[in-house]
C-alpha positions as CSV (number, residue, x, y, z in Angstrom):
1,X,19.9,-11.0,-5.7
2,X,20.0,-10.3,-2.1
3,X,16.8,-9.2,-0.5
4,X,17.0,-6.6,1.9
5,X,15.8,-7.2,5.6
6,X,12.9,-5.0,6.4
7,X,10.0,-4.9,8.5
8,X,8.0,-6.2,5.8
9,X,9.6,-9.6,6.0
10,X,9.6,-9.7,9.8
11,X,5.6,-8.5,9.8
12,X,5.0,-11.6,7.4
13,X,6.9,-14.0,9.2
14,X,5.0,-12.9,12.6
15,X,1.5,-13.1,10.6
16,X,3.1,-16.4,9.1
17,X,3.9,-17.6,13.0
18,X,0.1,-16.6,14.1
19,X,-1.5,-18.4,11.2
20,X,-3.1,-15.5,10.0
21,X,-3.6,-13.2,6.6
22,X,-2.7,-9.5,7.2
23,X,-4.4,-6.5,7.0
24,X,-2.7,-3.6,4.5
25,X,-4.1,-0.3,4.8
26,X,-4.0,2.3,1.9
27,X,-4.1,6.4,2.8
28,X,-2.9,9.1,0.9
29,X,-0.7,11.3,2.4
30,X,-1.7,14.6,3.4
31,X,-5.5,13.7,3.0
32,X,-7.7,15.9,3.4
33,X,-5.3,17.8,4.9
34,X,-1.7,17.4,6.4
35,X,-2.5,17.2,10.3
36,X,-5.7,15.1,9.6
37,X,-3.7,12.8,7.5
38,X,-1.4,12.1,10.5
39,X,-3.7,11.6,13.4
40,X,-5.4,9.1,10.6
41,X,-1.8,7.6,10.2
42,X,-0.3,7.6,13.9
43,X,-3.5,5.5,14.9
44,X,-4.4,2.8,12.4
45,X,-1.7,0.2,14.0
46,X,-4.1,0.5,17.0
47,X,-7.3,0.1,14.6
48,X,-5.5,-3.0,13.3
49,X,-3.7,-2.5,10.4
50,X,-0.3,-4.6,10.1
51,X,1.5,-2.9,7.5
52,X,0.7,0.2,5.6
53,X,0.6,1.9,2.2
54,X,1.3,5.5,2.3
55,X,0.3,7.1,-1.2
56,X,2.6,9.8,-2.8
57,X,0.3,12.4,-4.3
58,X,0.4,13.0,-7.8
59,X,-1.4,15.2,-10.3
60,X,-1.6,11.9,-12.7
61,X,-2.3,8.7,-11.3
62,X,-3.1,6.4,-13.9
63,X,-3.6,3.4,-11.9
64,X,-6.1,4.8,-9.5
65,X,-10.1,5.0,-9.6
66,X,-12.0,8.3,-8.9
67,X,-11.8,8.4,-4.8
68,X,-7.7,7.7,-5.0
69,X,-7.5,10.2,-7.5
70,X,-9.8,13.0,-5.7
71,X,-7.8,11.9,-2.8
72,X,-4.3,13.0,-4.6
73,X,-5.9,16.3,-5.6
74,X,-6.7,17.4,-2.4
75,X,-3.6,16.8,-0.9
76,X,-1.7,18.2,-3.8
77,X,-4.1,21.6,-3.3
78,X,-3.2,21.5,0.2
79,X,0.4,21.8,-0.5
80,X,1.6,18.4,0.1
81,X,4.8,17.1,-1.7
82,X,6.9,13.8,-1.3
83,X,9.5,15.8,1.0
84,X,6.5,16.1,3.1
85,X,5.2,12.3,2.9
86,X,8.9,11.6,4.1
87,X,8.3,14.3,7.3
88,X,4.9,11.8,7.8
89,X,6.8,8.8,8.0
90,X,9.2,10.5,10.7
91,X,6.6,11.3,12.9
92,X,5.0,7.7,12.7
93,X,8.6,6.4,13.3
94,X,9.1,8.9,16.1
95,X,5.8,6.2,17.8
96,X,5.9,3.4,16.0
97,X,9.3,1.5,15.0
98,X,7.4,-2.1,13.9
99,X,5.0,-1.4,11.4
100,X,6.3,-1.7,8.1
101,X,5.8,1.5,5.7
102,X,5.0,1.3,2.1
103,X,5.2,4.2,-0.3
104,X,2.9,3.9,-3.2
105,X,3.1,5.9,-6.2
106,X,4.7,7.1,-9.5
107,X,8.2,7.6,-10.6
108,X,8.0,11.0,-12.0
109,X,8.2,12.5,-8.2
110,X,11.0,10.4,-7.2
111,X,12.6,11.1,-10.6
112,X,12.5,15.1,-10.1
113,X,13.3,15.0,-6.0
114,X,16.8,12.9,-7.5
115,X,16.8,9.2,-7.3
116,X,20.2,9.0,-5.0
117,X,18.8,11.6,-2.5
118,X,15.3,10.0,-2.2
119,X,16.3,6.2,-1.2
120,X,18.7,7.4,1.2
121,X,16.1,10.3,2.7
122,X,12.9,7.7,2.3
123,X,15.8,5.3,4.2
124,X,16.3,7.5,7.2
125,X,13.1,8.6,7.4
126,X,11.5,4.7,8.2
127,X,10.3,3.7,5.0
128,X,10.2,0.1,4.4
129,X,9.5,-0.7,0.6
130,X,8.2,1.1,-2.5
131,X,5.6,0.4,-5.2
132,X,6.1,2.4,-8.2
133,X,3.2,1.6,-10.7
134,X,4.4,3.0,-14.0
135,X,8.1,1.4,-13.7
136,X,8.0,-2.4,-15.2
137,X,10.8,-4.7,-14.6
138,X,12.6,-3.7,-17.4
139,X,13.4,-0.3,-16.1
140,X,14.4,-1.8,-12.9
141,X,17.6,-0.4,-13.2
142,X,15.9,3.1,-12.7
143,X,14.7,2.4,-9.1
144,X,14.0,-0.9,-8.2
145,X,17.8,-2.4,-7.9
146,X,19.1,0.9,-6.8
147,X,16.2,0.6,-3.7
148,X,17.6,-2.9,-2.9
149,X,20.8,-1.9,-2.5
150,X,19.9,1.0,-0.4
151,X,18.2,-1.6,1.9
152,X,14.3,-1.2,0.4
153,X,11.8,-3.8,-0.5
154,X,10.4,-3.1,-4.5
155,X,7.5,-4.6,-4.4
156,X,6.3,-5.6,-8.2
157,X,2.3,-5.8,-9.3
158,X,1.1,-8.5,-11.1
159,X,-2.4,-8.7,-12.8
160,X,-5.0,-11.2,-14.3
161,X,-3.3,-10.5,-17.4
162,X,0.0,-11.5,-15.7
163,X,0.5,-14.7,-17.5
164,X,3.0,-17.9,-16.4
165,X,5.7,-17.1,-19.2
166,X,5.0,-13.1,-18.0
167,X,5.4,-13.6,-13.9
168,X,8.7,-14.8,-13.2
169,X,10.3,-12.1,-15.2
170,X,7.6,-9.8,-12.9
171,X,8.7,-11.3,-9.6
172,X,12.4,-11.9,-10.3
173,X,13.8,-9.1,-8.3
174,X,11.2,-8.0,-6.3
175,X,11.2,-8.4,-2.7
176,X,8.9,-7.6,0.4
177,X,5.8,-9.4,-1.1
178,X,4.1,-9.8,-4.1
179,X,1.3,-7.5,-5.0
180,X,-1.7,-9.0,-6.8
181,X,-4.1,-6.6,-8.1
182,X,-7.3,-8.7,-8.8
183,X,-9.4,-7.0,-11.3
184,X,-8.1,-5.7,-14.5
185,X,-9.0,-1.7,-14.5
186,X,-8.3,1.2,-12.4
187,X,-8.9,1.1,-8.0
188,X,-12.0,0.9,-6.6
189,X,-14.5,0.1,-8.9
190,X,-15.6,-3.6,-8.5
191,X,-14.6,-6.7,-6.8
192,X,-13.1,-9.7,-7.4
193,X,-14.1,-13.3,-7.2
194,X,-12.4,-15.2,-4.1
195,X,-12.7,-18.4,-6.6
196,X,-10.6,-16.2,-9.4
197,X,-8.2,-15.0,-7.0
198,X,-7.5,-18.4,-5.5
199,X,-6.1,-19.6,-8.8
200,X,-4.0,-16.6,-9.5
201,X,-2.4,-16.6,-5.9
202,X,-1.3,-20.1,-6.1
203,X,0.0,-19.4,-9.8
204,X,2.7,-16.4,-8.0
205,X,2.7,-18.9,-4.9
206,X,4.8,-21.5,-7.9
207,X,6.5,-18.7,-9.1
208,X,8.2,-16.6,-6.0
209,X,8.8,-18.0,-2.1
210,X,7.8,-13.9,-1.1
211,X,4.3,-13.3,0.2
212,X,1.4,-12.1,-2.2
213,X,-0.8,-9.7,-0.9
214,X,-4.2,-9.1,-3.2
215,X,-5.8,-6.0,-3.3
216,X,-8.3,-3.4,-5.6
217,X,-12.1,-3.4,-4.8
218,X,-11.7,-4.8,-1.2
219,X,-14.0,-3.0,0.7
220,X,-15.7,-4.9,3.1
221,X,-14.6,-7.0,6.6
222,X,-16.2,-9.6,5.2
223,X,-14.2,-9.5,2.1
224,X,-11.2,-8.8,3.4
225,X,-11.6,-12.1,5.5
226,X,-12.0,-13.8,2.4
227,X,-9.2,-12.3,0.5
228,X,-7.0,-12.9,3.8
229,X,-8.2,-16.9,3.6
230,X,-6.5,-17.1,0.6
231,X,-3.7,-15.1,0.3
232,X,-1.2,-13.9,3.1
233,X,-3.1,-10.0,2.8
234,X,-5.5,-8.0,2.0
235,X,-5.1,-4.6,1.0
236,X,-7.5,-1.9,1.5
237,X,-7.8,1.3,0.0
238,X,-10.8,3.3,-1.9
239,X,-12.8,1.9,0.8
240,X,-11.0,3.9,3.3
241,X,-10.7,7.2,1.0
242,X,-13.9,6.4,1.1
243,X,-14.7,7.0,4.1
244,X,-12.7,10.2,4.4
245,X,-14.7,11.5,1.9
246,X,-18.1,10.6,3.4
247,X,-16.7,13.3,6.2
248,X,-15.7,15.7,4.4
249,X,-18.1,19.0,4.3
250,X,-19.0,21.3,1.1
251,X,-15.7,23.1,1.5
252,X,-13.6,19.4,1.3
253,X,-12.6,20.1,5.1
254,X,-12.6,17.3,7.8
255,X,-15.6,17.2,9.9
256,X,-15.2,16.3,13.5
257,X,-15.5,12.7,14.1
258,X,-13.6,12.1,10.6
259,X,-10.4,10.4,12.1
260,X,-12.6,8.1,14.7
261,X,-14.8,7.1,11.7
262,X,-12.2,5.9,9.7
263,X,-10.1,4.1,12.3
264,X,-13.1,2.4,13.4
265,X,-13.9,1.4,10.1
266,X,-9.8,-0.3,9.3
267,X,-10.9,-1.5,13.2
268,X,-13.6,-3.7,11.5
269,X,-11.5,-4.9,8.5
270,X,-9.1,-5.9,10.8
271,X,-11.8,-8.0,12.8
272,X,-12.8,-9.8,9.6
273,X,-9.4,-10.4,8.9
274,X,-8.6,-11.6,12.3
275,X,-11.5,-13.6,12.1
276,X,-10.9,-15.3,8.7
């Protein structure tokens, strides 16, 4: 199958050319609240994120610890939908045309906003690729073939559990990168051991030519400059919802000095990654 050009490929092939591991950045969109969520999202290329994940909120995200969650909950109280996550991505586009954009989510949004209308809208708007968590490869025909041929990456997860007879089924028609998720169990509640994910990068590495990116229970710039050592990214995400919730007051509103907090914070990930 023929992979899509995107800015995901390019960003890896410039990390690739720089001898460097990358630096992904999770957020949910419209977290804590729509405008916060976009000064948060217009500034971390500057903080040093090279590609980001942009979550799609959803009232039942099975995949994700008790910060991501929390973090959907809010923005779904605060009125945010995925037609609104698309209107995000315009206005980072409308400043920023390099970064690559990742929506991260589930399928039942996508399936109820009309499948059709929401690869060529996501398209349009500047979104790169999509990881849908709940859709395995055998129901690519449901999202992930129809986003290649609209011109998105479908980026696949494999696991610990993702055994060698398992993978290349996993990774035959994905595209952008690989995306390892090194512990077994929901985001952002432990870490994993550089040694572990060593082996399991250089098992995908046999199976697919694309990048792997690892990510769950990173949340430090010195283990991100591990995980980046080893893999060609490191993905970040409970650490920085996190952080937004460390900012929050009794009512769940931003305090000031929220956005400057957390962009300093993805600026010291990205100076362990640099660094690694």
């Amino acid at each position: 199958m023929t992979q899509p050009e995107t800015r995901i490929g390019r960003r890896f092939a410039a990390l690739k050319e720089e001898g460097r591991g990358g630096l992904v950045t999770f957020v949910t969109a419209g977290d804590p609240d729509l405008d916060t969520a976009r000064e948060i999202l217009l500034g971390l290329p500057d903080a040093g994120a090279d590609l980001i994940e942009i979550g799609v909120p959803f009232s039942d995200p099975m995949a994700d610890g008790p910060a991501i969650q929390a973090s959907s909950l809010r923005a779904l109280k605060g009125g945010m939908t995925l037609a609104k996550t698309l209107g995000l991505v315009r206005d980072f586009r409308a400043i920023d045309d390099a970064t690559p954009i990742i929506l991260m989510g589930y399928f039942n949004p996508i399936y109820i906003y009309g499948v059709e209308t929401f690869l060529k809208d996501a398209k349009e708007a500047g979104v790169d690729g999509l990881i849908v968590v709940d859709l395995p490869p055998e129901e690519e025909g449901e999202l992930c073939l129809p986003a290649v041929e609209a011109g998105l990456n479908f980026i696949y997860l494999t696991a610990p559990t993702t055994d060698d007879k398992r993978l290349p089924r996993v990774v035959r028609n994905a595209s952008g990168f690989v995306y390892f998720v090194s512990i077994t169990g929901i985001t952002g509640t432990r870490s994993a051991e550089a040694e572990d994910v060593s082996g399991h990068v250089g098992r995908i590495r046999k199976a697919t030519d694309l990048p792997v990116a690892v990510g769950f229970g990173i949340k430090t710039p010195e283990q991100a400059a591990e995980i980046a050592g080893i893999a060609d990214a490191a993905v970040v995400g409970s650490a920085i919802v996190e952080k937004i919730i460390d900012n929050l007051d009794a009512d769940g509103k931003a305090k000031p000095g929220l956005v400057d907090g957390v962009l300093s914070m993805v600026g010291s990930l990205a100076e362990g990654v640099r660094g690694a």
